[in-house]
N, C-alpha and C positions, 0 to 999 in steps of 0.2 A: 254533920260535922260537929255537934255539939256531946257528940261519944267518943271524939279523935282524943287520943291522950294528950299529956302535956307534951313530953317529946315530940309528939306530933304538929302539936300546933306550935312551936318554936322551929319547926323543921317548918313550916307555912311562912312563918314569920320572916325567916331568914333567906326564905326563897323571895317574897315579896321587897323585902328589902334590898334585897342584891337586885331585882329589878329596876328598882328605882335610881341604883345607885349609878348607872352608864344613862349615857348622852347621844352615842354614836349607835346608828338602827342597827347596823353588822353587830355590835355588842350587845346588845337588849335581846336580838331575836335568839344569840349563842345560851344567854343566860335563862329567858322563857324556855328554852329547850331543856337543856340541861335539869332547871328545877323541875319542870314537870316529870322525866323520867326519874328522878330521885325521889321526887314527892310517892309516888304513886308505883315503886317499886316495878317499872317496866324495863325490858331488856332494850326495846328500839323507841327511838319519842323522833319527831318531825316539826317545820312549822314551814306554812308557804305562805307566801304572799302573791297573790295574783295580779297577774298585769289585765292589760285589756285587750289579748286574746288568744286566750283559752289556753294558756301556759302561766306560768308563773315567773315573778320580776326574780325574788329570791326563794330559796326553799334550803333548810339548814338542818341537820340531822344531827342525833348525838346518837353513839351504841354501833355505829357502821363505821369501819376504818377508813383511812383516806385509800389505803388501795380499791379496797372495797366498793368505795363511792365512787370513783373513775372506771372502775368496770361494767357499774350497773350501767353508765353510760346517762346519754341526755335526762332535763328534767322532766319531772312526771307531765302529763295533760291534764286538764280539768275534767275528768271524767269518772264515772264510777260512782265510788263510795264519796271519795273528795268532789264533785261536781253536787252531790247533794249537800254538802254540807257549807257548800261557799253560795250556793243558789238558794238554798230554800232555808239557810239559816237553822238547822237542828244540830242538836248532838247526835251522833252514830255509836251504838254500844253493841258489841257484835261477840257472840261468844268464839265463833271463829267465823273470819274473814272469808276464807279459799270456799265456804260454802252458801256466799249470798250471791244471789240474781246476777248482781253490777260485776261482781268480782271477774276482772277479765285478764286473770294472771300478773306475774310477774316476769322481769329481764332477766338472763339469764344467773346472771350473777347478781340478784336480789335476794337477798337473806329469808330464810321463808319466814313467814308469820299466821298466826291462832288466832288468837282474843285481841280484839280491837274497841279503842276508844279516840273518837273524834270529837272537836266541837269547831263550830267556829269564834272567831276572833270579830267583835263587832265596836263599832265606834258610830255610836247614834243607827242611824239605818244601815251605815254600809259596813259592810263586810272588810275587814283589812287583812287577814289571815286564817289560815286553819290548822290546827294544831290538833295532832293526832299522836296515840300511843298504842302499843302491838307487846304484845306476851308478856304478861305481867307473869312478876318471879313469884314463885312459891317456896313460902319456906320444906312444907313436906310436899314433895310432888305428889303421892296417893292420898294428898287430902284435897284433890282439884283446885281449879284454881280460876283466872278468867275476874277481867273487872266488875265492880260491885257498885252498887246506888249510891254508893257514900264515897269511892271513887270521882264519880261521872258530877257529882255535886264540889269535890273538893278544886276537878278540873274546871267549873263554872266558874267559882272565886279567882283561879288563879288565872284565866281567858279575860279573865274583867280587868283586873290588875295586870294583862298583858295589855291590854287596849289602850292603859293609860300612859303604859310605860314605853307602847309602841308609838303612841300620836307627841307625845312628849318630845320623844327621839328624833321625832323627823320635824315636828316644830322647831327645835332645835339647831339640825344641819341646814335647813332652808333660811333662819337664821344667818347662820355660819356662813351661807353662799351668798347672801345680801351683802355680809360683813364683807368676801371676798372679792367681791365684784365690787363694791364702792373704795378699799383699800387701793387694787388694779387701779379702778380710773385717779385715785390721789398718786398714787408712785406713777399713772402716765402723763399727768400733769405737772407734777415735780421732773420730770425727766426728760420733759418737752420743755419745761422754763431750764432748767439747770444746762440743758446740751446746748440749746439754742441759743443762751448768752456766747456760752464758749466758741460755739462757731462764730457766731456774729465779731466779736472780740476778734478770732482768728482770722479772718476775711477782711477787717479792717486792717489790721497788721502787717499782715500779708501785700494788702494793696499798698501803705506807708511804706514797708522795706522796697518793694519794687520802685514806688517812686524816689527812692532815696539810693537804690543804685548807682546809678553813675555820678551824681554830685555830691555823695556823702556816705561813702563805703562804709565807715566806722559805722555811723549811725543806723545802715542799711540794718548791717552784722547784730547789732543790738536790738532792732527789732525781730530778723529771722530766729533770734534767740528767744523772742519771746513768744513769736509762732511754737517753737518747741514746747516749751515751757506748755501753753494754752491747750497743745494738743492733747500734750498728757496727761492734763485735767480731765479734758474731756472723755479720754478712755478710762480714768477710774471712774467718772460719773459714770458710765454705762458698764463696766462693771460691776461697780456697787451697784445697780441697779436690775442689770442678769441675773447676778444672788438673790436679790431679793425677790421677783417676779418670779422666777421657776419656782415647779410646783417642787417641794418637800420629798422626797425617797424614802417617806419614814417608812409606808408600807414595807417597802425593801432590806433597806437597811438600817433604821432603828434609830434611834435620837441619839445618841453618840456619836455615829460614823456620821450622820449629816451633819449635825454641827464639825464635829471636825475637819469636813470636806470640804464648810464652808465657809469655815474660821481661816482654813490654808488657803485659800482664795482671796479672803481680804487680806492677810499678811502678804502675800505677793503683789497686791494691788494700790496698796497702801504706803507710805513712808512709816508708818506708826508700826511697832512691835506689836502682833496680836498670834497671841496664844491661846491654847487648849490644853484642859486634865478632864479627868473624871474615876471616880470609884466608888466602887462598889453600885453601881445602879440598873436596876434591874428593870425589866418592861415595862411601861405604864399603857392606862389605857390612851387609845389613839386620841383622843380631845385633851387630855393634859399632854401627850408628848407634842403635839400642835401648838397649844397655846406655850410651850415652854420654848419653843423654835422662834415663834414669831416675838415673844419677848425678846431672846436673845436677838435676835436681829433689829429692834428699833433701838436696843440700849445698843448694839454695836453700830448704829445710823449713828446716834447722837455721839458717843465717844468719838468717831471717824471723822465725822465732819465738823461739829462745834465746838470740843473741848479743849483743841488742839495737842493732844496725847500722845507721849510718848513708846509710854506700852500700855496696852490695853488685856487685861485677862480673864476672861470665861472658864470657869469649873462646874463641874455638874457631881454632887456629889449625894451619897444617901446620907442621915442624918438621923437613926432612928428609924422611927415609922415613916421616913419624911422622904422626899428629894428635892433636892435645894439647887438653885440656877442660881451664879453668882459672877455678877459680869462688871468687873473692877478697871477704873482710868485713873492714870498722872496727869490727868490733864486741868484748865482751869476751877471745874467745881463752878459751883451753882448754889443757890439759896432756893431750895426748892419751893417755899412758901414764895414767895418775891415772884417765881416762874409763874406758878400761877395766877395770882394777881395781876400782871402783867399778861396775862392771857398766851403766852409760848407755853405749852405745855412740856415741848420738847417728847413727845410720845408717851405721858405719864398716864394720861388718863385713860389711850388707849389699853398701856400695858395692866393697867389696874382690872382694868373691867375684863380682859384676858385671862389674868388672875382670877380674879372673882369667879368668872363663870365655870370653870373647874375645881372648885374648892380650896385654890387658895388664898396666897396672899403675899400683897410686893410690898417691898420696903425699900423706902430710899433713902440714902445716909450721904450726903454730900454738902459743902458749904467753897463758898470761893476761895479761890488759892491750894485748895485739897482736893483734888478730886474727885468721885466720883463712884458710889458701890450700887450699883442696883442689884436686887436677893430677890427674887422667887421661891417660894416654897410648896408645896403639893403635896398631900397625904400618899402615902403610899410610896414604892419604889424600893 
């Protein structure tokens, strides 16, 4: 590697870097792929990760279309050429493929391939992937062609720096599943205190008007009014609370239509005006479009329930290099230093370290009598 040009090695750089720069494994393993067939001038690049038995968990392609890849049909087996290379831990450098021993064909609709390079993906002793490349491009085709030493070497750098950015990834999500599972048990213990007053409340009231029937009709009426009143409390509590527990549609439809969806949901659940905009915002990766959901959602907890607000408004907008969550109340306003000290965080410090762990950064602008702005901002968008 130490002959690769500068162009080159800035094309390294930038592959490296893009790996490091995702959190989410589905993204890290898109990006290992892609760099590796860039890097190294191949027409097909692969990466699998094996499960425990004898298939594979995930396996991601870059150079094959999506029709293409639903044709070939199921994923591959651990056998072959890939069975050596996740078993016995070597690189595979093969001038062509279709003529070694293992080689046991292709599906029908699998693109053919020549020249082949594999290696594995290693983290300490175990094996976590194998990333493989097939028909490297030639600038003049009768000048031959087929991977080279300094190839199969540049592939070894970038399998190492996949390992790191692959074990990261998934240190990461398993994270993220702790975070969502101890969240779950807080909103089902907030939703078990919060329901269970309401009922309790209603159960007494209920029992008071009945007793209050026949010797004190007026009075009866005044409490069955407050049975009313109590109940439909308790149905925004467990609506605001349906919102917040279902899992996100981002896969589906994208941080816009969800928050939207879910913005229309609390305004009909709500007495408080709560609105939605957004512009110009384009895709982010899935850990900032998450973390930017669940922000909005504990600053629309806090506006709904403690500020007592009159309209409350969510915009999502780009800003530059930027995308910006900006989730504004009429409501009382707060002394955010005071909150603190005071230990009610009101969801601040959750939403910070939300912030944080996607690269950004939250800001709070609020004092009492004024309501209330919480910003998000995130590179990119």
């Amino acid at each position: 590697m130490s002959h690769r040009p500068a162009s080159g090695l800035a094309a390294v750089s930038a592959a490296l870097l893009a790996m490091s720069r995702h959190l989410e494994v589905g993204d890290v393993l898109k990006t290992i792929v892609a760099s590796a067939r860039d890097l190294l001038d191949a027409q097909y690049a692969a990466l699998g990760v094996p499960d425990d038995h004898g298939g594979f968990a995930q396996f991601v392609v870059d150079g094959v279309s999506d029709e293409q890849w639903k044709a070939i049909g199921p994923l591959p087996r651990q056998h072959g050429i890939l069975a050596a290379m996740l078993h016995q831990a070597r690189p595979e450098r093969l001038a062509d493929v279709r003529e070694d021993p293992r080689f046991g064909g292709w599906p029908d609709a699998h693109p053919d391939m020549s020249d082949f390079l594999g290696l594995p993906i290693t983290d300490g002793d175990e094996i976590i992937g194998a990333l493989f490349l097939a028909n490297k491009q030639c600038p003049k085709p009768e000048g031959g062609c087929g991977f080279t030493a300094e190839d199969e070497e540049l592939l070894a750098t970038l399998a190492q720096h996949a390992a790191i950015a692959l074990t990261n990834a998934r240190l990461y999500e398993r994270s993220r599943e702790l975070t969502i599972a101890e969240e779950r048990t807080r909103l089902a213990h907030e939703l078990h205190d919060a329901v269970s007053q309401k009922l309790f409340s209603l159960r007494l009231t209920a029992q008071a008007a009945a007793a209050l029937v026949d010797r004190d009709p007026d009075r009866a009426k005044g409490e069955l009014h407050q049975v009313a009143n109590l109940a439909a409390e308790a149905v925004d509590e467990l609506r605001a609370a349906v919102v917040e527990l279902r899992p996100a549609a981002l896969d589906e439809d994208g941080l816009v239509a969800t928050l939207r969806t879910q913005i229309q949901v609390l305004d009909r659940a709500h007495d408080a005006s709560v609105t939605f905009g957004s512009s110009g915002v384009r895709a982010l990766p899935a850990s900032q479009e998450e973390a930017l959901l669940r922000v909005a959602q504990e600053a629309l907890h806090n506006a709904l329930r403690h500020s007592g607000a009159a309209h409350v408004r969510v915009t999502l907008t780009r800003d530059g290099p930027a995308t910006v969550l900006r989730v504004t109340d009429d409501g009382g306003g707060f002394d955010p230093t005071a909150v603190r000290r005071a230990g009610r965080h009101l969801g601040l410090v959750s939403m910070r370290h939300r912030a944080k762990s996607v690269g950004g950064r939250l800001t709070v602008v609020s004092e009492p009598g004024e309501g209330a702005t919480i910003e998000m901002e995130v590179p990119g968008g």
